[in-house]
mmCIF entry with sequence, helices, sheets and N, C-alpha, C, O atoms, coordinates in Angstrom:
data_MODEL
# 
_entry.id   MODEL 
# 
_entity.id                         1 
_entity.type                       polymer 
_entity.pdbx_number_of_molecules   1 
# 
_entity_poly.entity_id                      1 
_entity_poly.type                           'polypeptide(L)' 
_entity_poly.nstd_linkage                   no 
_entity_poly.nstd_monomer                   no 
_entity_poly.pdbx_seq_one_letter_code       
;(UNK)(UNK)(UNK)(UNK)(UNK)(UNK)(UNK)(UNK)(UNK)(UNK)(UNK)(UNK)(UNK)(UNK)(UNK)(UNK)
(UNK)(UNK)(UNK)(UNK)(UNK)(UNK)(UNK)(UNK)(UNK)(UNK)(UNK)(UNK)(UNK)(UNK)(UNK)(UNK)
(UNK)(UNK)(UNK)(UNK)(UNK)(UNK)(UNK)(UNK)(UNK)(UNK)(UNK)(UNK)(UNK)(UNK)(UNK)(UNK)
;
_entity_poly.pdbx_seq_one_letter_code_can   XXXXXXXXXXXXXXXXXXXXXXXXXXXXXXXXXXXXXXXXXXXXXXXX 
_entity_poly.pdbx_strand_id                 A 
# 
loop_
_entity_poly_seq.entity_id 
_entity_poly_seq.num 
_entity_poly_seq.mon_id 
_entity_poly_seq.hetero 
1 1  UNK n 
1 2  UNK n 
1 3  UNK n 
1 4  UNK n 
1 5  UNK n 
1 6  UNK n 
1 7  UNK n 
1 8  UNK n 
1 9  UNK n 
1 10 UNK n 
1 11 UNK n 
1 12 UNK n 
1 13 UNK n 
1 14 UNK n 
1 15 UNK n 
1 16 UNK n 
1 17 UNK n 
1 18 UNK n 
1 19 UNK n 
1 20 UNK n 
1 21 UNK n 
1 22 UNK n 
1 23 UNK n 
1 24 UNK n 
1 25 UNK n 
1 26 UNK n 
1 27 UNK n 
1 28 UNK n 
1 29 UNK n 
1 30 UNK n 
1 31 UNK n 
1 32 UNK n 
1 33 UNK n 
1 34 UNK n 
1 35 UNK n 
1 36 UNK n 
1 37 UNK n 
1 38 UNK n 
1 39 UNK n 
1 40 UNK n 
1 41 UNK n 
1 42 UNK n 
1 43 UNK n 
1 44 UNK n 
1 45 UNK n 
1 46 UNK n 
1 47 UNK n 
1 48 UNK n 
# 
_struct_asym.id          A 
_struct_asym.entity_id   1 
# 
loop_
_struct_conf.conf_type_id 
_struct_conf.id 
_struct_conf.pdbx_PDB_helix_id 
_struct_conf.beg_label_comp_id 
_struct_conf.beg_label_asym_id 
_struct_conf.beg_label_seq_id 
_struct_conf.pdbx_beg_PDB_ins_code 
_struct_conf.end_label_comp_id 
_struct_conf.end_label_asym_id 
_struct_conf.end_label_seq_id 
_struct_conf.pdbx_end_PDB_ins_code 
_struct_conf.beg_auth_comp_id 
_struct_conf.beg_auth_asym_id 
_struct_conf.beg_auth_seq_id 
_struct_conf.end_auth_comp_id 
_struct_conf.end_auth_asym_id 
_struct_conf.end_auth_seq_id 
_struct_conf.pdbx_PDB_helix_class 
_struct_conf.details 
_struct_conf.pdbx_PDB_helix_length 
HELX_P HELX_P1 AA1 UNK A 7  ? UNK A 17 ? UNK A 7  UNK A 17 1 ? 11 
HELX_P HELX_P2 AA2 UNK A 23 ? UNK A 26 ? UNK A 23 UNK A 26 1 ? 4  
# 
_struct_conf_type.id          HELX_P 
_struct_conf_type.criteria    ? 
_struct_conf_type.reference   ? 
# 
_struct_sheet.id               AA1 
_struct_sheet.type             ? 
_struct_sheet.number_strands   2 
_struct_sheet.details          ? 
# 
_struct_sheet_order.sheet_id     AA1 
_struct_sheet_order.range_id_1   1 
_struct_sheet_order.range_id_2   2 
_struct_sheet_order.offset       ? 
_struct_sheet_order.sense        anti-parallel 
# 
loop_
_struct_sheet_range.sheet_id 
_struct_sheet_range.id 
_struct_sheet_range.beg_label_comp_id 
_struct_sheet_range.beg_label_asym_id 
_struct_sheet_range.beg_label_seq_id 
_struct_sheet_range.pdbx_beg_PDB_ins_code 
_struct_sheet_range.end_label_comp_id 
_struct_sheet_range.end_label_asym_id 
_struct_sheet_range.end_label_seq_id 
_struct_sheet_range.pdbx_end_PDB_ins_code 
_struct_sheet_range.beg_auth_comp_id 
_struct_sheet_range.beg_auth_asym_id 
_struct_sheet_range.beg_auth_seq_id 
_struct_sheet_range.end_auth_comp_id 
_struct_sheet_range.end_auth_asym_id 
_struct_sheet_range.end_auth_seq_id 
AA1 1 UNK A 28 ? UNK A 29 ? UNK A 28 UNK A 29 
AA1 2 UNK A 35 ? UNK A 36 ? UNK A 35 UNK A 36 
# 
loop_
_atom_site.group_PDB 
_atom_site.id 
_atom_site.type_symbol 
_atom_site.label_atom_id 
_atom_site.label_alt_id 
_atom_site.label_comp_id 
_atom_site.label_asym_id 
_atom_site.label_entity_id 
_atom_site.label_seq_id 
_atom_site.pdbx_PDB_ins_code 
_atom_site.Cartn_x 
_atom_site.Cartn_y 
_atom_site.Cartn_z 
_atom_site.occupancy 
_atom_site.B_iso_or_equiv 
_atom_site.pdbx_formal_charge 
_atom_site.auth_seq_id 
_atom_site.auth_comp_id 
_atom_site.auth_asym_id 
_atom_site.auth_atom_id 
_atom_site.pdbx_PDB_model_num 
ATOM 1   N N  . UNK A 1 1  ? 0.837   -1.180 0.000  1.00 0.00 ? 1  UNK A N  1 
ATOM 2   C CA . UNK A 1 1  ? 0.000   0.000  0.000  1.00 0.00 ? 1  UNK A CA 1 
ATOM 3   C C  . UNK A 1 1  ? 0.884   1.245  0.000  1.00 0.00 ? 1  UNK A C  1 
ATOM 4   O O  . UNK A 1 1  ? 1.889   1.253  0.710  1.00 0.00 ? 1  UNK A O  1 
ATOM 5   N N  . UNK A 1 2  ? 0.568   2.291  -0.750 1.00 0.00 ? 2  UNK A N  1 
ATOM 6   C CA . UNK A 1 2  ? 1.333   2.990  -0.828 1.00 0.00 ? 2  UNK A CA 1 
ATOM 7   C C  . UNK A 1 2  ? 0.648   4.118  0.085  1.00 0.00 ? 2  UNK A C  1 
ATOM 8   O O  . UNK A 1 2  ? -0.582  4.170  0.086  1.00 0.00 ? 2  UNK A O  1 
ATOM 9   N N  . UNK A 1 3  ? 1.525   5.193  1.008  1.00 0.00 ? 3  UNK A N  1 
ATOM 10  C CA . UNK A 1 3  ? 1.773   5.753  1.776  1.00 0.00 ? 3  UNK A CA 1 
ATOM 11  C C  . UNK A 1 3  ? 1.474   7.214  1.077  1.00 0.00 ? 3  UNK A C  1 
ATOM 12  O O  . UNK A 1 3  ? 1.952   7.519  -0.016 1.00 0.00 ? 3  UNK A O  1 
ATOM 13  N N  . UNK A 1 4  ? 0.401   8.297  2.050  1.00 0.00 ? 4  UNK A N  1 
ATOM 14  C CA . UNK A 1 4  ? 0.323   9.629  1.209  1.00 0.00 ? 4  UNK A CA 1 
ATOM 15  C C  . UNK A 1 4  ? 1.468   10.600 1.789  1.00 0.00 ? 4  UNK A C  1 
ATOM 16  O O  . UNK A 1 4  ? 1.923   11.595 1.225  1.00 0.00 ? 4  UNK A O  1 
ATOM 17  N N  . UNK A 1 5  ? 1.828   10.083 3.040  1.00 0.00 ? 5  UNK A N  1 
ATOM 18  C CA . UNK A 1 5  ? 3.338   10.994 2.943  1.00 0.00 ? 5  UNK A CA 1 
ATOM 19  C C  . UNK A 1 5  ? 3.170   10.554 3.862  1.00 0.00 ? 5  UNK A C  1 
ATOM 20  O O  . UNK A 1 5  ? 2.135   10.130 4.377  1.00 0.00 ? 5  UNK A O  1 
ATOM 21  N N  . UNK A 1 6  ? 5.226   10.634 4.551  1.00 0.00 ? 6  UNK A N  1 
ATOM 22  C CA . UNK A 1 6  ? 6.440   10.037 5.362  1.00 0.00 ? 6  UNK A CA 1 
ATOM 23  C C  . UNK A 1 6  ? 5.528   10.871 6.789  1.00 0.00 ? 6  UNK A C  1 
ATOM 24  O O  . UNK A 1 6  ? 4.721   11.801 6.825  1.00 0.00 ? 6  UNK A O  1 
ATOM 25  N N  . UNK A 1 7  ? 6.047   10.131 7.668  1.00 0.00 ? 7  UNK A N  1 
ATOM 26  C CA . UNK A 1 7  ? 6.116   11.088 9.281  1.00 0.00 ? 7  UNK A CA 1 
ATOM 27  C C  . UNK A 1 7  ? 7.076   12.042 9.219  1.00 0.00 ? 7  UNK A C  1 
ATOM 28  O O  . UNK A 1 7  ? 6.986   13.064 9.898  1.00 0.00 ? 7  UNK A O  1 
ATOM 29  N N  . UNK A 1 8  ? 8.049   11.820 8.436  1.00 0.00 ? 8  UNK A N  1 
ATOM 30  C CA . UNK A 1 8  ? 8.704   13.464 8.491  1.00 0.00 ? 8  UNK A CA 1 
ATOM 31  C C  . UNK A 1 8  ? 8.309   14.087 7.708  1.00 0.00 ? 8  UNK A C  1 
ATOM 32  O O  . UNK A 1 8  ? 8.960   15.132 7.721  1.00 0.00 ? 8  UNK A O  1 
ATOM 33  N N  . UNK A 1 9  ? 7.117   14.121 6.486  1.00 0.00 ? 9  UNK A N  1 
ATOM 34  C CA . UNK A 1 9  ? 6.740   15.152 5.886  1.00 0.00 ? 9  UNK A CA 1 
ATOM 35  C C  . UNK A 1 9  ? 5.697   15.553 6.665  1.00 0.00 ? 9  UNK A C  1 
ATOM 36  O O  . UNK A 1 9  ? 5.608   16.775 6.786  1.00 0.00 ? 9  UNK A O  1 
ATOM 37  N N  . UNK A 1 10 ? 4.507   14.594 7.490  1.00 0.00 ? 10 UNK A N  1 
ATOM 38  C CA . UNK A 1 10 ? 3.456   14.979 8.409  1.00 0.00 ? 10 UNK A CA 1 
ATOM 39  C C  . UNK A 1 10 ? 4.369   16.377 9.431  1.00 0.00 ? 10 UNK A C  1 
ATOM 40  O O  . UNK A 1 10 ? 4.112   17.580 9.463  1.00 0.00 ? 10 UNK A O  1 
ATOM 41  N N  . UNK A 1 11 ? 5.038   15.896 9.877  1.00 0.00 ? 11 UNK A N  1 
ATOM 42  C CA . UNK A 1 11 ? 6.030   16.523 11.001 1.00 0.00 ? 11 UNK A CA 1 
ATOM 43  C C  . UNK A 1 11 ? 6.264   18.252 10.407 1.00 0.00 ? 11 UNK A C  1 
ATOM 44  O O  . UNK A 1 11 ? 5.875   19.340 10.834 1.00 0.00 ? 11 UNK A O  1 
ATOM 45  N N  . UNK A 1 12 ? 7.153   17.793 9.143  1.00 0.00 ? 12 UNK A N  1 
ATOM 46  C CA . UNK A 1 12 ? 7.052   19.170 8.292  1.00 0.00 ? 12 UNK A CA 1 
ATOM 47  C C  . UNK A 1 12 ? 6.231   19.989 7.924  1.00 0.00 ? 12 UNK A C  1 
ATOM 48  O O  . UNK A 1 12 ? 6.331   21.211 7.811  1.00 0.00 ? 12 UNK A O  1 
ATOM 49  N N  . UNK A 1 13 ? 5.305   19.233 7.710  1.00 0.00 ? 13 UNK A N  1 
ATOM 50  C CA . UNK A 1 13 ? 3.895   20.313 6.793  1.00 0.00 ? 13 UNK A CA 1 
ATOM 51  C C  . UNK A 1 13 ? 3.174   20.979 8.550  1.00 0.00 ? 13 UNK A C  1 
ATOM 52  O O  . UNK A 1 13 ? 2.306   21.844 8.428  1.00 0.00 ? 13 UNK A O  1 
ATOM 53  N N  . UNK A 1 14 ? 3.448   20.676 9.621  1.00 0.00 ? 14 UNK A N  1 
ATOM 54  C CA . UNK A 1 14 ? 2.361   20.804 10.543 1.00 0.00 ? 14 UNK A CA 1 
ATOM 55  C C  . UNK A 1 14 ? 3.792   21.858 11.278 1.00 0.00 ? 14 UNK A C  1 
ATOM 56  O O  . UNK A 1 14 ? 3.578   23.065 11.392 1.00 0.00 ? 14 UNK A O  1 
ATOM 57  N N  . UNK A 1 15 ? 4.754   21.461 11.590 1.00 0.00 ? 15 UNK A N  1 
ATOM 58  C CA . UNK A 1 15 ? 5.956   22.991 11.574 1.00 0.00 ? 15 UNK A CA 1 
ATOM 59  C C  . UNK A 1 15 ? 5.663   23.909 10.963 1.00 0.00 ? 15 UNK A C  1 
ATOM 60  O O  . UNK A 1 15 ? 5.324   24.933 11.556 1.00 0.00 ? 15 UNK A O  1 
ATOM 61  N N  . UNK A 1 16 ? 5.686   23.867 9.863  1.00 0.00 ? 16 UNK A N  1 
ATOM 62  C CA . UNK A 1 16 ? 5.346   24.886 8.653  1.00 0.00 ? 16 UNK A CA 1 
ATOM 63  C C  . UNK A 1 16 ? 4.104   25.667 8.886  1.00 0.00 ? 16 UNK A C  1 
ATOM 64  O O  . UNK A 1 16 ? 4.168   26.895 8.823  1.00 0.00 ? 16 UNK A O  1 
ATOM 65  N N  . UNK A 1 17 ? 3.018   25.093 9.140  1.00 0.00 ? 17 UNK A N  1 
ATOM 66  C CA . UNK A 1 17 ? 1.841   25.278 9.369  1.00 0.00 ? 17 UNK A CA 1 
ATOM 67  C C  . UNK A 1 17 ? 1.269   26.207 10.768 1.00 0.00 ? 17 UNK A C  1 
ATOM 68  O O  . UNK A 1 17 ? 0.220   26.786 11.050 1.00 0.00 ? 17 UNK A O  1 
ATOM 69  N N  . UNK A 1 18 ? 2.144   26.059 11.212 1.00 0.00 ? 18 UNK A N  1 
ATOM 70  C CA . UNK A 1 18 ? 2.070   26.629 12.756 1.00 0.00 ? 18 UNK A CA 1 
ATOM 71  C C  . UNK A 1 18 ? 2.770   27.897 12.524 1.00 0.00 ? 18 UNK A C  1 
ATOM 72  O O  . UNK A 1 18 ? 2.596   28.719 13.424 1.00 0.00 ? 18 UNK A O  1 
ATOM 73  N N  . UNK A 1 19 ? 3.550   28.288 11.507 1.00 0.00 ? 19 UNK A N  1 
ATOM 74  C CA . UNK A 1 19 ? 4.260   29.744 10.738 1.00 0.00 ? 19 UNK A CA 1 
ATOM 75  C C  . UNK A 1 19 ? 3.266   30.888 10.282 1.00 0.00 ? 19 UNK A C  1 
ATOM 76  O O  . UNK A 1 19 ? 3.438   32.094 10.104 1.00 0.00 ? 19 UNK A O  1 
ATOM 77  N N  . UNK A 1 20 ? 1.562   29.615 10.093 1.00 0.00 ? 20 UNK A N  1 
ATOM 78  C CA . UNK A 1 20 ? 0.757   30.362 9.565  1.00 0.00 ? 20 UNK A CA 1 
ATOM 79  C C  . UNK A 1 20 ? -0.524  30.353 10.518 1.00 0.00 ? 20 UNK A C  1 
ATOM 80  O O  . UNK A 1 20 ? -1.515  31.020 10.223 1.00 0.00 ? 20 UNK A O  1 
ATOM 81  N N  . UNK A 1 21 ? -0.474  29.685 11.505 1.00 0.00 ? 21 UNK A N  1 
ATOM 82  C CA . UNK A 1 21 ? -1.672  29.695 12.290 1.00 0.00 ? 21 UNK A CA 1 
ATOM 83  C C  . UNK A 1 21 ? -1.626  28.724 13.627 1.00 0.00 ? 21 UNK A C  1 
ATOM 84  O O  . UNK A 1 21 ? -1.045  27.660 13.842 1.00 0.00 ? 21 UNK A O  1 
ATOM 85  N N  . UNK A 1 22 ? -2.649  29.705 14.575 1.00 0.00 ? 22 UNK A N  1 
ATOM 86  C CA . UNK A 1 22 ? -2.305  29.366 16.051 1.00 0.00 ? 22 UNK A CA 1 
ATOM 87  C C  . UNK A 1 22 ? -2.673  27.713 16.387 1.00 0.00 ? 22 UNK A C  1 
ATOM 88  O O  . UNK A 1 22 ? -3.516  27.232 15.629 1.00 0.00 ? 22 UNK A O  1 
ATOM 89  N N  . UNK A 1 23 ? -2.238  26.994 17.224 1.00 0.00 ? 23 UNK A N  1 
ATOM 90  C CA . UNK A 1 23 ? -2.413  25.611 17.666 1.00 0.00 ? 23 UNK A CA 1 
ATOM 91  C C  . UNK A 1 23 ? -3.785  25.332 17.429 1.00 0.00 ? 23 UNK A C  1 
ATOM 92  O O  . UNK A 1 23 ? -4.195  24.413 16.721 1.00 0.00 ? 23 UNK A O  1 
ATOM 93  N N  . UNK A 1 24 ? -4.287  25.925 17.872 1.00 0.00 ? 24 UNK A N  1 
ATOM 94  C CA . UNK A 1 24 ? -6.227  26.165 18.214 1.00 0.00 ? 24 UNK A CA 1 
ATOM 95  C C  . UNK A 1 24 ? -6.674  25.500 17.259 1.00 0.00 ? 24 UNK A C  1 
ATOM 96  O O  . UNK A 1 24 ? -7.177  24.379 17.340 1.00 0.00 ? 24 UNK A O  1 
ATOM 97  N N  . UNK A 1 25 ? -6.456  26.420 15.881 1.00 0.00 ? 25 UNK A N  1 
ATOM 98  C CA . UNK A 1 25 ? -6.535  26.436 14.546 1.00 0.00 ? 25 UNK A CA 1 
ATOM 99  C C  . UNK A 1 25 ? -6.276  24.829 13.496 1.00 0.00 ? 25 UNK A C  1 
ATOM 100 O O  . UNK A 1 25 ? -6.925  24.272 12.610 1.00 0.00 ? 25 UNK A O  1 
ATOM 101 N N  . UNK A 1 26 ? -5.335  24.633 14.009 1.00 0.00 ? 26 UNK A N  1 
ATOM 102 C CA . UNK A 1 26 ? -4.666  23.177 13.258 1.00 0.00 ? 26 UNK A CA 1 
ATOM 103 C C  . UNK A 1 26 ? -4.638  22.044 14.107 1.00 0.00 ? 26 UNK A C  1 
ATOM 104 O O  . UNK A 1 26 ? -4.225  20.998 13.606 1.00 0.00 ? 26 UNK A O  1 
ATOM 105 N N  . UNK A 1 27 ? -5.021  22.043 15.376 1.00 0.00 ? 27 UNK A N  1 
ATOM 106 C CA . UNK A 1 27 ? -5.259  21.150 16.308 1.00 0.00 ? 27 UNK A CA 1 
ATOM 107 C C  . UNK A 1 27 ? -6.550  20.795 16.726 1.00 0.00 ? 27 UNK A C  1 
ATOM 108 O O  . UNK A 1 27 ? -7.393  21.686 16.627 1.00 0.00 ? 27 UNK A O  1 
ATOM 109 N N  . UNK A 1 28 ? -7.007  19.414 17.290 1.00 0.00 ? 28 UNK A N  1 
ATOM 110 C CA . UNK A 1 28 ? -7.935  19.047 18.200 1.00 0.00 ? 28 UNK A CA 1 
ATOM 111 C C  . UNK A 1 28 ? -7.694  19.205 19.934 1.00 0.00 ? 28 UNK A C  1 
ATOM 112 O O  . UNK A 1 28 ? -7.101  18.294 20.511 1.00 0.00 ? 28 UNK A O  1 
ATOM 113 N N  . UNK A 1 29 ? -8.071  20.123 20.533 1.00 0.00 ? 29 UNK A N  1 
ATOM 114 C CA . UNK A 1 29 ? -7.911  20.052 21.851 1.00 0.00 ? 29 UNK A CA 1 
ATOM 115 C C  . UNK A 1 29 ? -8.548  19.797 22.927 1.00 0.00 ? 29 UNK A C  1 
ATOM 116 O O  . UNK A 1 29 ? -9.494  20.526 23.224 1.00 0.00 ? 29 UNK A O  1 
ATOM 117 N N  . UNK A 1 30 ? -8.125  18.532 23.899 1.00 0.00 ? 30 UNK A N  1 
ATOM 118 C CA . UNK A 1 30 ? -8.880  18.256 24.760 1.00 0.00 ? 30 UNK A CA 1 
ATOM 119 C C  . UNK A 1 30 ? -8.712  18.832 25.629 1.00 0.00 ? 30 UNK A C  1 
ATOM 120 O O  . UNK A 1 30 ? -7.635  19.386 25.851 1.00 0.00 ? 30 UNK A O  1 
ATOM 121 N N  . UNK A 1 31 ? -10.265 18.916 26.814 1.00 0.00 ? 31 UNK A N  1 
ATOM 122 C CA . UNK A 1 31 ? -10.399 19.377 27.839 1.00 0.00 ? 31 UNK A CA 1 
ATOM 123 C C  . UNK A 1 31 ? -8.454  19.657 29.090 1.00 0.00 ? 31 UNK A C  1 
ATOM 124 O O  . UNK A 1 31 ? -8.117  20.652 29.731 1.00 0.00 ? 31 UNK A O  1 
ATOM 125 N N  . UNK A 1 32 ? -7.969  18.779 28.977 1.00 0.00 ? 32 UNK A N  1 
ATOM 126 C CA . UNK A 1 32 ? -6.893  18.903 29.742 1.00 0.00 ? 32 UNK A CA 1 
ATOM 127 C C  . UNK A 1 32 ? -5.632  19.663 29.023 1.00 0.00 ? 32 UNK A C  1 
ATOM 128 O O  . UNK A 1 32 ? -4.472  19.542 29.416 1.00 0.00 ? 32 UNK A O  1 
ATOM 129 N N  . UNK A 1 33 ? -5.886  20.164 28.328 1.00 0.00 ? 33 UNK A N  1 
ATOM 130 C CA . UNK A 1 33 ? -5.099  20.787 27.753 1.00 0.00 ? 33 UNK A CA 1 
ATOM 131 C C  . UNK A 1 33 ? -4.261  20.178 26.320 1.00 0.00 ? 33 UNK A C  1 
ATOM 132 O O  . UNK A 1 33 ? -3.883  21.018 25.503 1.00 0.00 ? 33 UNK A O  1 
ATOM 133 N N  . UNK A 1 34 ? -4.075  19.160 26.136 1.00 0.00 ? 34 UNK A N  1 
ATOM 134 C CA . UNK A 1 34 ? -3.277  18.333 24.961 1.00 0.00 ? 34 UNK A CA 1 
ATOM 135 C C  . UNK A 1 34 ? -3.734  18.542 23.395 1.00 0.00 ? 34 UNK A C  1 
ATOM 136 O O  . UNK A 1 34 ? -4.927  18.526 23.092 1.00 0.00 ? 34 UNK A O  1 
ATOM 137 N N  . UNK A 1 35 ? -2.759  18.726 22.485 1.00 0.00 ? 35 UNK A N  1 
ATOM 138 C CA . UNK A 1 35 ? -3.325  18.912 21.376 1.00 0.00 ? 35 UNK A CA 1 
ATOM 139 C C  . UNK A 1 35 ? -3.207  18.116 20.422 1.00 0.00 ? 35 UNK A C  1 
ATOM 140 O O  . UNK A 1 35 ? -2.033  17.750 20.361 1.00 0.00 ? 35 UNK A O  1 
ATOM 141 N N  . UNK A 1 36 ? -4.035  17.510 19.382 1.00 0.00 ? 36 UNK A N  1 
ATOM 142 C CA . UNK A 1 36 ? -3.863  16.358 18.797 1.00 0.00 ? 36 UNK A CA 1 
ATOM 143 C C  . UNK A 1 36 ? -4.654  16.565 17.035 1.00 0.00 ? 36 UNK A C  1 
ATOM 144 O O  . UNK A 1 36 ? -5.776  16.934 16.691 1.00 0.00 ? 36 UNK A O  1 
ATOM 145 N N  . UNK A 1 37 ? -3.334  16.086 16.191 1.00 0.00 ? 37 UNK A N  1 
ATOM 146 C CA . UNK A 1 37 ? -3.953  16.280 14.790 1.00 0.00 ? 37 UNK A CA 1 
ATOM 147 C C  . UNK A 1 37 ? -4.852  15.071 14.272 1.00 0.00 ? 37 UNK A C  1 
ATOM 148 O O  . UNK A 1 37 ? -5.420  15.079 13.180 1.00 0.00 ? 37 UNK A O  1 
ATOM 149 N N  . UNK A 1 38 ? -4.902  14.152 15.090 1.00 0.00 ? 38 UNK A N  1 
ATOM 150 C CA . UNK A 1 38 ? -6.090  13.073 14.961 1.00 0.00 ? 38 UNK A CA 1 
ATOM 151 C C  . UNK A 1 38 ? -6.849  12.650 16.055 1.00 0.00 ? 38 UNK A C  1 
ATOM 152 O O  . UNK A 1 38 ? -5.916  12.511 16.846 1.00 0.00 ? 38 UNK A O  1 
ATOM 153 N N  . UNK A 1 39 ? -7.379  12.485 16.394 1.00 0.00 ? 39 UNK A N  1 
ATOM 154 C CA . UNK A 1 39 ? -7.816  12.060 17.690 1.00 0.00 ? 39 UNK A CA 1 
ATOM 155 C C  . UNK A 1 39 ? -7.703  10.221 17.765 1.00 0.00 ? 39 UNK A C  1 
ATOM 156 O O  . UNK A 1 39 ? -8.070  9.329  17.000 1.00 0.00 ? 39 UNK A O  1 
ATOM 157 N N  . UNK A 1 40 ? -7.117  10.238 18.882 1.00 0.00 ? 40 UNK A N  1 
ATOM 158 C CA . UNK A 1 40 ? -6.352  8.626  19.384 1.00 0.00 ? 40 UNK A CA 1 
ATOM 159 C C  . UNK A 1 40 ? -7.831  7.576  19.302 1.00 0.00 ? 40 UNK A C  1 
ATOM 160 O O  . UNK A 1 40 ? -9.021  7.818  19.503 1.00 0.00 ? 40 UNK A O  1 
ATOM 161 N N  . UNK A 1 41 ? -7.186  6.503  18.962 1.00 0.00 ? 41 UNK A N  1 
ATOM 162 C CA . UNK A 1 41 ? -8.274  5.532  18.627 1.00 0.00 ? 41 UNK A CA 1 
ATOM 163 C C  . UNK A 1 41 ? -8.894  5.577  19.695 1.00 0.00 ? 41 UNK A C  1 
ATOM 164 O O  . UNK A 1 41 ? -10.109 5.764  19.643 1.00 0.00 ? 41 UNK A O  1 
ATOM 165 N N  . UNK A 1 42 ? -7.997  5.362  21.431 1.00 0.00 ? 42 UNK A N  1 
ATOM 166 C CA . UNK A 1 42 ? -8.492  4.798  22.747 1.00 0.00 ? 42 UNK A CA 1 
ATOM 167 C C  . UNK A 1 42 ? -8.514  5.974  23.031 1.00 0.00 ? 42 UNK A C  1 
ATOM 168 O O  . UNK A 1 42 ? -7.760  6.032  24.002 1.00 0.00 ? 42 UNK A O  1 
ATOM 169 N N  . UNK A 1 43 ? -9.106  7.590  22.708 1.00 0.00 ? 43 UNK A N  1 
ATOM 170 C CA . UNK A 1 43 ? -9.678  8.529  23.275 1.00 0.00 ? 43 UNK A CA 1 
ATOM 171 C C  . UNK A 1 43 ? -10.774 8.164  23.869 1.00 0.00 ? 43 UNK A C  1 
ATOM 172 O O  . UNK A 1 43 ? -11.510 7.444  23.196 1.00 0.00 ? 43 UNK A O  1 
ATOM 173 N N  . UNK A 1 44 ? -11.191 8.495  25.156 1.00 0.00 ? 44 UNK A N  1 
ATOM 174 C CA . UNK A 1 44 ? -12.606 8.578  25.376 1.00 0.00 ? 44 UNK A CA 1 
ATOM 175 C C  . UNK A 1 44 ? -13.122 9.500  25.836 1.00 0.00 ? 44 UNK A C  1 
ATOM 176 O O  . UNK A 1 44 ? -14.246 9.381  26.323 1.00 0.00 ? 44 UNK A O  1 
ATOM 177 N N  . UNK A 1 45 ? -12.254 11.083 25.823 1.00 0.00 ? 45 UNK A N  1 
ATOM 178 C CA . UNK A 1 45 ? -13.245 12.157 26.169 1.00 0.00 ? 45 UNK A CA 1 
ATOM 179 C C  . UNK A 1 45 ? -14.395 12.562 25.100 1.00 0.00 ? 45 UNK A C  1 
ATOM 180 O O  . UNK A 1 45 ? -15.019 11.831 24.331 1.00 0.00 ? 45 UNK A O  1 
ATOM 181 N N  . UNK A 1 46 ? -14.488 14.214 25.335 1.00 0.00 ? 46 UNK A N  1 
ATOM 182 C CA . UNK A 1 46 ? -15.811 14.565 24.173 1.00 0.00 ? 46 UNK A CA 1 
ATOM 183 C C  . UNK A 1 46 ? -14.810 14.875 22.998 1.00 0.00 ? 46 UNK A C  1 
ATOM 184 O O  . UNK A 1 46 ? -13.767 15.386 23.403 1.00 0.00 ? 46 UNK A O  1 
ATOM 185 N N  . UNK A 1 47 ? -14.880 14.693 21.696 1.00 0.00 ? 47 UNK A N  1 
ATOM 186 C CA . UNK A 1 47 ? -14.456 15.428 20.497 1.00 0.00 ? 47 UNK A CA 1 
ATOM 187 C C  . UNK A 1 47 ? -15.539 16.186 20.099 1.00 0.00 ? 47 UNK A C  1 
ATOM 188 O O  . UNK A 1 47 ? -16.764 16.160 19.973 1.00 0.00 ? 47 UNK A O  1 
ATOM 189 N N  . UNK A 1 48 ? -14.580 16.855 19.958 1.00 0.00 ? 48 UNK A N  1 
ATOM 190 C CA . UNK A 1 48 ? -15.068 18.650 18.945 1.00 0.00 ? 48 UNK A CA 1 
ATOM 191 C C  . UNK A 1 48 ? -14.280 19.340 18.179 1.00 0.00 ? 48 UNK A C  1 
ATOM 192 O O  . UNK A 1 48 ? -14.687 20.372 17.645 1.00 0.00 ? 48 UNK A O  1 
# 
């Protein structure tokens, strides 16, 4: 299966990305503060 890009391009494009806009913006954030560009399979708080 072919791959839509490396963990170091994920890594890169979301560095880069943060040049152009606040965490808030490009992140999922849970109640405790943590920020996440997918939300974890074994999450079980609220997503929003």
């Amino acid at each position: 299966m072919k791959t839509l890009w490396t963990k170091q391009q994920e890594n890169d494009f979301f560095i880069k990305s943060l040049e152009l806009a606040k965490p808030e913006k490009l992140f999922y954030v849970t109640k405790d503060g943590r920020y996440y560009a997918y939300w974890p399979k074994n999450y079980k708080g609220r997503e929003e």
